[in-house]
C-alpha positions as semicolon CSV with decimal commas, in nm:
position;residue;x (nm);y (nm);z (nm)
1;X;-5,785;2,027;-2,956
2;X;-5,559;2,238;-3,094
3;X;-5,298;2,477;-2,859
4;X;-5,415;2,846;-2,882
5;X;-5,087;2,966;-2,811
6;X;-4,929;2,796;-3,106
7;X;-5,070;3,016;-3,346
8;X;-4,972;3,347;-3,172
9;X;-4,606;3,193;-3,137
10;X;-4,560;3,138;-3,519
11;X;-4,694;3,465;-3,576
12;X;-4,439;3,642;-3,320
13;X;-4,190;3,453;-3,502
14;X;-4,296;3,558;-3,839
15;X;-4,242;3,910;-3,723
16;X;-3,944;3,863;-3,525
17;X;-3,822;3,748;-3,928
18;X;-3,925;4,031;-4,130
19;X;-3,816;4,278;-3,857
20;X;-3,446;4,115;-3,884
21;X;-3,422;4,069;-4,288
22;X;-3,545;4,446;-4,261
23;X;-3,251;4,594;-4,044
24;X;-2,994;4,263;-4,156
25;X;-3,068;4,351;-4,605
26;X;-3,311;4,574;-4,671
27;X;-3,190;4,921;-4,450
28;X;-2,827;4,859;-4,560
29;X;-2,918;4,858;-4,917
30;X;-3,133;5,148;-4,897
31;X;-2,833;5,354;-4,744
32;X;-2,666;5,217;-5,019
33;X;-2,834;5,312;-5,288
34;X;-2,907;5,722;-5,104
35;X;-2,495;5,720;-5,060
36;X;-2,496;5,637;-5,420
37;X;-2,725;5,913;-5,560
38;X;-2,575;6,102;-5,358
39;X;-2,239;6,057;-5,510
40;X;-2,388;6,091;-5,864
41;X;-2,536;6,393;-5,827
42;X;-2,239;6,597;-5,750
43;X;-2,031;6,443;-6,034
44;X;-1,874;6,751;-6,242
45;X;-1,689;6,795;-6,503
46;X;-1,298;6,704;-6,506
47;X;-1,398;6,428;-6,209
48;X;-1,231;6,093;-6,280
49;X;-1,514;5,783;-6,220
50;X;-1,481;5,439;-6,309
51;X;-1,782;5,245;-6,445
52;X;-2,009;4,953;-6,348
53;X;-1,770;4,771;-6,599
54;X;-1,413;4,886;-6,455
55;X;-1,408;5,179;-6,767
56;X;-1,181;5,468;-6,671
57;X;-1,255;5,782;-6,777
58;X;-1,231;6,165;-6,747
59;X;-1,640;6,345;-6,698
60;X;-1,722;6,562;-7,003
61;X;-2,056;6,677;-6,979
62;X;-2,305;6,584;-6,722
63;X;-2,696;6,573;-6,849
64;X;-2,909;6,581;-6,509
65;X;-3,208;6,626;-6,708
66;X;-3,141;6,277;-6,951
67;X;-2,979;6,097;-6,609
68;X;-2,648;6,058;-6,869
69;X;-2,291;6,151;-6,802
70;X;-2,036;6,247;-7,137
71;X;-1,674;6,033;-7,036
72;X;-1,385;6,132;-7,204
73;X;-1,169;5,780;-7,228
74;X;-0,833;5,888;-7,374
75;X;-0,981;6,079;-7,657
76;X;-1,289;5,885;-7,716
77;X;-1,622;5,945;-7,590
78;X;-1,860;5,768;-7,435
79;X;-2,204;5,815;-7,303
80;X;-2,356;5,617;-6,996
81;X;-2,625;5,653;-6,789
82;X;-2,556;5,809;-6,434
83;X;-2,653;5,440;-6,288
84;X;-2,325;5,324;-6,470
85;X;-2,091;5,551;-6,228
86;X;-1,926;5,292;-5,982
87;X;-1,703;5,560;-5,813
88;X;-1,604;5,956;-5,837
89;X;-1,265;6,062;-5,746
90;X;-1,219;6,421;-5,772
91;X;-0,875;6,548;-6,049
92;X;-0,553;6,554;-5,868
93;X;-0,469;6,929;-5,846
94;X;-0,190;7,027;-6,081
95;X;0,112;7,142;-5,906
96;X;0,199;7,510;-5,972
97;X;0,563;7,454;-5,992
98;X;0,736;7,249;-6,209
99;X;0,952;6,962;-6,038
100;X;1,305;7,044;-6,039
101;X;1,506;6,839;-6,284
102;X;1,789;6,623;-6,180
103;X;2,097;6,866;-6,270
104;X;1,894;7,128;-6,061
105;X;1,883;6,873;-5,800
106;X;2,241;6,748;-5,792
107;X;2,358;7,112;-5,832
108;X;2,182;7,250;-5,517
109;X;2,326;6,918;-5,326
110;X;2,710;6,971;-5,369
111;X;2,650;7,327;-5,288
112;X;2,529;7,242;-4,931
113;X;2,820;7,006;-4,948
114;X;3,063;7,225;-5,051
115;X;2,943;7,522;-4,769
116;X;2,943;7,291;-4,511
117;X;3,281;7,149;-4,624
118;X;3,449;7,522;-4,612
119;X;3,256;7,580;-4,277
120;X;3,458;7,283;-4,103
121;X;3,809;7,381;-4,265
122;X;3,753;7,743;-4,127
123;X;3,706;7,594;-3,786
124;X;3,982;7,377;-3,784
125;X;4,185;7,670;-3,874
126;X;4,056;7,899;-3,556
127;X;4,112;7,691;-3,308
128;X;4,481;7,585;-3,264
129;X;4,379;7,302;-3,046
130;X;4,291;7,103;-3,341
């Protein structure tokens, strides 16, 4: 005769499986993919994204209602579908001065040297210790 408590066992182990492939593949991937959409749907223009195939580019024009997204790549343009975004990185803000250039630089420097230069010699000269 045949054990009835082998058949219950291989069943508790058949759900003790599919519970762990659920939480081990299939929840990660499903955060995944929301984390994703996410992403995708606040893509804007002048955001800098990089393809499913390592393309850099600059968004043009987003199309929610098509699912496509307009990338300008260094004058050329390209259309992909919003499933083709890999990653968003929003534009570097533009600095609202202009760097100083290096004359302006070295100028500014051997001023401070030259102050603090005139600062010792008229201390030296105050104190007759010295």
């Amino acid at each position: 005769m045949a054990n009835p408590f082998q058949n219950n066992s291989s069943l508790f182990i058949l759900i003790i499986f599919l519970f762990l492939l659920y939480f081990f593949m299939l929840r990660p991937q499903q955060k995944q993919q929301k984390k994703h959409q996410q992403m995708v749907s606040q893509i804007k223009k002048g955001d800098h994204v990089i393809t499913i195939g390592r393309l850099h580019g600059v968004v043009d024009e987003v199309n929610q209602t098509d699912k496509t997204v307009t990338l300008d790549c260094d004058g050329i343009y390209l259309v992909f579908d919003l499933r083709a975004i890999s990653t968003v990185s929003a534009p570097a803000p533009t600095a609202a001065l202009e760097p100083e250039t290096k004359d302006e630089a070295d100028s500014e420097a051997s001023e401070t040297v030259d102050s603090e230069a005139s600062d010792s010699e008229a201390d030296a000269t105050d104190d007759p210790t010295k």
